[in-house]
C-alpha positions as CSV (number, residue, x, y, z in Angstrom):
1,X,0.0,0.0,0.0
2,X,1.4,3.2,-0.6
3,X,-1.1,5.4,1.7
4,X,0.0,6.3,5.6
5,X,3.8,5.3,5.4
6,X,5.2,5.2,8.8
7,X,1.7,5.8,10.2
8,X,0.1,2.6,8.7
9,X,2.5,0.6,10.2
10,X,2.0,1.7,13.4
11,X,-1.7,1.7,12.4
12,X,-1.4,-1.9,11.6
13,X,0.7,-3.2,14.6
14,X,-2.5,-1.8,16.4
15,X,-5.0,-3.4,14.5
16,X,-3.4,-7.2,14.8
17,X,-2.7,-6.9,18.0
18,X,-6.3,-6.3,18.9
19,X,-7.7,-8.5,16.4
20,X,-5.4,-11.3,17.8
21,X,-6.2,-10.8,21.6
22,X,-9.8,-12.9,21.5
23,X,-11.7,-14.5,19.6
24,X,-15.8,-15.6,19.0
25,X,-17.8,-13.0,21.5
26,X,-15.5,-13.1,24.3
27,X,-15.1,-9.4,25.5
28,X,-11.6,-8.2,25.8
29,X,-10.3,-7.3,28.6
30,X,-9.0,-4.0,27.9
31,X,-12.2,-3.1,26.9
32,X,-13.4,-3.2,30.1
33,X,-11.6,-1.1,31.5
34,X,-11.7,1.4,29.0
35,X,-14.8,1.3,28.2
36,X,-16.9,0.4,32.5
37,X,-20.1,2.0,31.6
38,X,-20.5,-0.1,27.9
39,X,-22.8,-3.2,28.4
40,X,-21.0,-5.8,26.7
41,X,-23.6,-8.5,27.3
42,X,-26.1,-7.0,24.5
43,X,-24.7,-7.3,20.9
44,X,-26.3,-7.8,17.6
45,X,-22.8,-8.8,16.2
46,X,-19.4,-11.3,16.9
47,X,-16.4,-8.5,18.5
48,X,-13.9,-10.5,16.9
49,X,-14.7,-8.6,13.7
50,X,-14.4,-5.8,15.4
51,X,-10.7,-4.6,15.1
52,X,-8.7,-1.4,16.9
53,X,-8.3,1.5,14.3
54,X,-5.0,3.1,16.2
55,X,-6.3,6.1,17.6
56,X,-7.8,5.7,21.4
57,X,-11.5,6.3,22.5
58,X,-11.6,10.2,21.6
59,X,-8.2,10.3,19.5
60,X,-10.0,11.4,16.7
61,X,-11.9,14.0,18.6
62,X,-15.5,15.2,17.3
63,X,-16.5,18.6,17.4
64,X,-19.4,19.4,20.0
65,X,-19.3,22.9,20.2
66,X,-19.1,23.9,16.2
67,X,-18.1,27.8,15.0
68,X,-19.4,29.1,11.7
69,X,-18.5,32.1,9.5
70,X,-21.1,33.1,6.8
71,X,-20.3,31.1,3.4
72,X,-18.5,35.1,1.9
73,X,-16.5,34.5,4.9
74,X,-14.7,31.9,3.7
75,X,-11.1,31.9,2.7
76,X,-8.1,29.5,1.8
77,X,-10.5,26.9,0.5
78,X,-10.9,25.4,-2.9
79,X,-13.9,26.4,-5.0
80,X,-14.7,22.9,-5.9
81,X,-13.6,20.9,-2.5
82,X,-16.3,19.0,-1.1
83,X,-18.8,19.5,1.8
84,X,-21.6,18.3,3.4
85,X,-24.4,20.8,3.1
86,X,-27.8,20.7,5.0
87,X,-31.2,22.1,4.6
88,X,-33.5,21.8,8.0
89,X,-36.1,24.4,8.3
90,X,-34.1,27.1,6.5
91,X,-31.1,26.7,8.3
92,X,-28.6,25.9,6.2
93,X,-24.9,25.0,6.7
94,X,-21.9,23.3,5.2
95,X,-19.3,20.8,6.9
96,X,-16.1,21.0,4.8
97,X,-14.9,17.4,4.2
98,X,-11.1,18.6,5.4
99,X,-12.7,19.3,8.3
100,X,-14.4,16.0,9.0
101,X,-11.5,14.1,7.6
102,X,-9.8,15.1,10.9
103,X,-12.6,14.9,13.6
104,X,-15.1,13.0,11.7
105,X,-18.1,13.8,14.0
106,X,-20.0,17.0,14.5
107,X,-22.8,17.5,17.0
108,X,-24.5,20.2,16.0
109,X,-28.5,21.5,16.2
110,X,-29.7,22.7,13.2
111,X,-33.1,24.1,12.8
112,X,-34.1,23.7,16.2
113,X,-32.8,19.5,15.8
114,X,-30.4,18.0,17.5
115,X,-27.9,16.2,14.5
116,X,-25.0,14.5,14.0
117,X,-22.8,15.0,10.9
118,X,-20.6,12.3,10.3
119,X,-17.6,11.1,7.9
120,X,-15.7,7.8,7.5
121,X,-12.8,8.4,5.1
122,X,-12.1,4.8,4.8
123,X,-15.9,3.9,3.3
124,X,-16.2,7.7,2.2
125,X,-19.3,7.5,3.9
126,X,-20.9,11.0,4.8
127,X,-24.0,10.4,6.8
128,X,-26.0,12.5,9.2
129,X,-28.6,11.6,11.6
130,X,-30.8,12.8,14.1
131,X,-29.4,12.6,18.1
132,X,-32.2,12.5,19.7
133,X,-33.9,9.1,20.8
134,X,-36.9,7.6,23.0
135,X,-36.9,11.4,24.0
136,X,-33.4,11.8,25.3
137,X,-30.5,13.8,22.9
138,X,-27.3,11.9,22.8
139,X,-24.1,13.2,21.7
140,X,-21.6,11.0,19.9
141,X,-17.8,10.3,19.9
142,X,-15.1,8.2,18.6
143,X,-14.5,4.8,19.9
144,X,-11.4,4.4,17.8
145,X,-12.2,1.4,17.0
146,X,-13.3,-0.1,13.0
147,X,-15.5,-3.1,12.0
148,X,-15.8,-4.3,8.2
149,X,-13.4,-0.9,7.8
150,X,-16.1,1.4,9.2
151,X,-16.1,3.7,12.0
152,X,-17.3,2.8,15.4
153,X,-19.3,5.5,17.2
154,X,-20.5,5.6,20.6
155,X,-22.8,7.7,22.3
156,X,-21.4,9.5,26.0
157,X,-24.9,9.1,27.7
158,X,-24.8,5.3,27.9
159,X,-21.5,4.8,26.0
160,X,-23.6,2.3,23.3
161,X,-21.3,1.4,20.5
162,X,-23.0,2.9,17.0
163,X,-22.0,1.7,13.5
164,X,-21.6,5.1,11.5
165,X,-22.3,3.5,8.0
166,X,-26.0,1.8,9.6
167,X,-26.7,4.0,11.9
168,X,-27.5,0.9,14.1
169,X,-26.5,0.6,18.1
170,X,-24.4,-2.8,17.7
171,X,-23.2,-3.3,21.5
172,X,-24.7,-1.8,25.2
173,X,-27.9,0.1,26.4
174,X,-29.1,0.7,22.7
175,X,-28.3,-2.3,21.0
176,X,-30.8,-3.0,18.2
177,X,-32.0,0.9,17.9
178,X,-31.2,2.9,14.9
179,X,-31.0,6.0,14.5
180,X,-33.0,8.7,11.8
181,X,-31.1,9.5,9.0
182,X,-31.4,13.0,7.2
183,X,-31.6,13.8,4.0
184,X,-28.2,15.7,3.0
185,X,-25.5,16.2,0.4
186,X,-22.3,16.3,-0.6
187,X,-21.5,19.0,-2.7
188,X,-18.9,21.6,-3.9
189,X,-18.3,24.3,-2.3
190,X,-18.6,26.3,-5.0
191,X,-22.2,24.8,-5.3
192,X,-23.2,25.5,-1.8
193,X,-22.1,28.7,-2.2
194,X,-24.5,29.4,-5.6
195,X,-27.6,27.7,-4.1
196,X,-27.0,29.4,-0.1
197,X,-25.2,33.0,-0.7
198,X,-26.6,33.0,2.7
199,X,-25.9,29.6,4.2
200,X,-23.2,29.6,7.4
201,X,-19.8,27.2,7.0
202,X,-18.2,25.2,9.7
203,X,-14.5,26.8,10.7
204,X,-11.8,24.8,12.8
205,X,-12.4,25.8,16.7
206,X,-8.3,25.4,16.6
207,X,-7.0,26.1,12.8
208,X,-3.7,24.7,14.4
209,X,-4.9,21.7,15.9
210,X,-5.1,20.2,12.8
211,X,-4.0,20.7,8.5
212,X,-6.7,21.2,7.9
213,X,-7.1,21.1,3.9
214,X,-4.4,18.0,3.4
215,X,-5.3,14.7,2.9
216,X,-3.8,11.6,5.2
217,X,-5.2,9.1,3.0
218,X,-2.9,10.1,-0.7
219,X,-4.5,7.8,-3.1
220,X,-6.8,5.8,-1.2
221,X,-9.6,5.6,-3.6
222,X,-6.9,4.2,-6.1
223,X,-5.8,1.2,-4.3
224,X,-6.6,-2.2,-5.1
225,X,-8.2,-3.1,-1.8
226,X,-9.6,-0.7,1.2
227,X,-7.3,-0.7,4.8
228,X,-8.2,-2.7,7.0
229,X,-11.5,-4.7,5.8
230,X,-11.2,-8.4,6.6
231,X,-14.3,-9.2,4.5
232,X,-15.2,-10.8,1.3
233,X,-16.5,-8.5,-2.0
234,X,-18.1,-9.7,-5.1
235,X,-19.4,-6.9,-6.9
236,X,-19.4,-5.8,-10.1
237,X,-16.9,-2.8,-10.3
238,X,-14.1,-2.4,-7.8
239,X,-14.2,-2.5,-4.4
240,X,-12.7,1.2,-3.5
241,X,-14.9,2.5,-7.0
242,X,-17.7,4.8,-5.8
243,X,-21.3,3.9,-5.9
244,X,-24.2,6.3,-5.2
245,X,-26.3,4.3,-2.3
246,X,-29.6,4.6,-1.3
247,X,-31.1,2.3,0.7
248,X,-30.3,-1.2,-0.4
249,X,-29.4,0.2,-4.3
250,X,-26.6,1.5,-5.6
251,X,-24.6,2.4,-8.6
252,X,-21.7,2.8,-10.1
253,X,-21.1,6.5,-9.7
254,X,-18.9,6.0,-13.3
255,X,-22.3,4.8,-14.8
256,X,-24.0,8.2,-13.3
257,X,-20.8,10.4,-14.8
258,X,-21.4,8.9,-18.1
259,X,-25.5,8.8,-18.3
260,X,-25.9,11.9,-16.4
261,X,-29.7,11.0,-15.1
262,X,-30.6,7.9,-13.6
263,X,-34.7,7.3,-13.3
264,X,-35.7,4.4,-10.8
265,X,-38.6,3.7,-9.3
266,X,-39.3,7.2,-8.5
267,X,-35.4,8.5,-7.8
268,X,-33.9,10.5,-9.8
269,X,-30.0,10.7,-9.9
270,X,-28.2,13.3,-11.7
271,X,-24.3,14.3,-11.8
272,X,-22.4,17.3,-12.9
273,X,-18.9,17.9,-12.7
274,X,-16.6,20.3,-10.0
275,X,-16.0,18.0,-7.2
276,X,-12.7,17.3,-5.7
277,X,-12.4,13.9,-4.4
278,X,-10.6,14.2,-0.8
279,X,-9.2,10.7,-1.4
280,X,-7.1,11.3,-3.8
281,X,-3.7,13.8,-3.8
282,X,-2.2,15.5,-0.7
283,X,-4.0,18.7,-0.8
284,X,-7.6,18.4,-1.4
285,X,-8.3,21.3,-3.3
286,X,-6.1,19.5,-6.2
287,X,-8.1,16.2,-5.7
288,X,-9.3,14.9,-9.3
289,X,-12.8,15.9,-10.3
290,X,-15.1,12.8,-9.3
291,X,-18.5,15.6,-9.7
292,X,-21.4,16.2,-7.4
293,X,-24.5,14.0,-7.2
294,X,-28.2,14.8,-6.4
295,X,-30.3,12.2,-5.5
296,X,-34.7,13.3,-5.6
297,X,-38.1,11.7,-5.6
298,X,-40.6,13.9,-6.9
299,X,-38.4,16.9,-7.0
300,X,-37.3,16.8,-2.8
301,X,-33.8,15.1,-1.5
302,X,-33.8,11.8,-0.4
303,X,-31.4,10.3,2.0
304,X,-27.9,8.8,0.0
305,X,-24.4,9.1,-0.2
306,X,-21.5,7.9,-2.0
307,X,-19.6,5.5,-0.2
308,X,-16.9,2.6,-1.7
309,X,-18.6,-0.6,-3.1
310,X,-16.7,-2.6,-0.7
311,X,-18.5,-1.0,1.9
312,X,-21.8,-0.7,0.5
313,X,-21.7,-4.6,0.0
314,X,-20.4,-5.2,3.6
315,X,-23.6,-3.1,5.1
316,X,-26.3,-4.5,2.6
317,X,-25.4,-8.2,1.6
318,X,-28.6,-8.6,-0.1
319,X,-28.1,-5.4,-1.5
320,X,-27.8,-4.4,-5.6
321,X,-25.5,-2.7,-7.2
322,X,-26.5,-1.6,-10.8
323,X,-24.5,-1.5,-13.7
324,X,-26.7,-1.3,-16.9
């Protein structure tokens, strides 16, 4: 692999070593410790695919207490570098992507709704979901921990373990309980810019805490095979290729680049170009153009997003990708 360098194989001396520590449903031991308030008896999967992503609980910090400028405001960042926009009750706001890349979980309440907006680079999977559940508001960090290559999230008021791609509560308190998805996009800035002259962008809280704008991952939607997955893929295009996913359907996003409009069973899919991918060279804002992607039913945004096929596979086994 040619991504991370020194820091995969530190990564990776992590990873085993977790992996390797138990095996069937046995709880590890460290775990325990780290983790006293996390019911480990309720689980709706087997923790031996659940593998340690380097970081500690928190090492990839979230953002709870978010600053925005207005979107003129703005400076230092590429006109067609992507972010997640949203749309609830008028309020509108954008989450850069080299923002998320490095904290990849905002809690944030939009509209007068408690959200989270969240971002796994290694299944390029930019959801967001409501917080709040049976009544109470939860907030979310990083467990630092991966399973089938996707972020583990937990919540701090019963410390349940989430899985970001599903939205599902796989271990503790929750287990079994999913959380609301929102409809949202991923877009270019210089698109969220056109259709909110008005909209609000997320800024660091620490502009030196991170570089921001650079991308850890160089390359990473080129390789032949995504970090750390331990699981079989058999679709139909590559497993890092990117597929427009909603629900249990996908598609090739190549097919989209080349048709333009996709009709099914309602959805409509469109794509134009002037998106940097921010999986691709150092600096995002020099990422090749992978375009932007809409995703309607009768004329209103539906809930999608654009993860790798391996992933997409590895979350909906019965699921279809299609490539005609």
């Amino acid at each position: 692999m040619k991504i991370f360098g020194q820091a995969l194989m530190v990564i990776m001396m992590f990873s085993i070593g977790g992996a390797a520590a138990f095996a069937g449903n046995d709880t590890p031991q460290n775990w325990k410790y780290e983790w006293p308030n996390t019911d480990f008896r309720k689980t709706t999967i087997v923790y031996k695919d659940i593998m340690e992503g380097g970081p500690p609980k928190d090492g990839i910090p979230a953002i709870d207490n978010p600053i925005f400028k207005a979107v003129w405001e703005i400076k230092g960042m590429g006109k067609k570098e992507p972010v997640i926009s949203l749309n609830i009750k008028g309020d509108v706001r954008a989450y850069p992507v080299r923002i998320l890349m490095f904290h990849e979980i905002v809690n944030d309440t939009v509209g007068g709704v408690p959200v989270t907006i969240t971002y796994c680079p290694l299944c390029n999977a930019a959801l967001v979901f409501e917080r709040t559940l049976d009544g109470r508001v939860l907030d979310f960090g990083t467990t630092g921990k991966l399973r089938l290559s996707d972020m583990v999230m937990y919540d701090r008021q019963s410390e349940s373990w989430w899985q970001q791609f599903t939205g599902e509560a796989i271990v503790g308190k929750y287990t079994g309980k999913t959380l609301t998805a929102i409809p949202s996009r991923v877009e270019s800035f210089t698109l969220f810019k056109e259709r909110h002259p008005r909209g609000r962008v997320l800024v660091p809280n620490n502009k030196s805490m991170r570089r921001y704008g650079k991308n850890p991952y160089v390359k990473y939607d080129s390789e032949r095979w995504p970090f750390l997955f331990k699981g079989d893929y058999k679709g139909p295009v590559r497993p890092l290729s990117r597929v427009v996913a909603v629900g249990a359907d996908a598609w090739p996003l190549s097919l989209l680049k080349k048709k333009k409009t996709i009709t099914h069973e309602g959805l409509q899919l469109t794509w134009q170009r002037g998106q940097n991918s921010a999986l691709d060279t150092r600096y995002i804002k020099k990422g090749k153009d992978i375009g932007n992607v809409v995703v309607t039913r009768d004329g209103e945004d539906v809930v999608y997003h654009i993860p790798f096929a391996f992933a997409f596979m590895a979350f909906n086994p019965a699921g279809t990708i299609y490539t005609d």
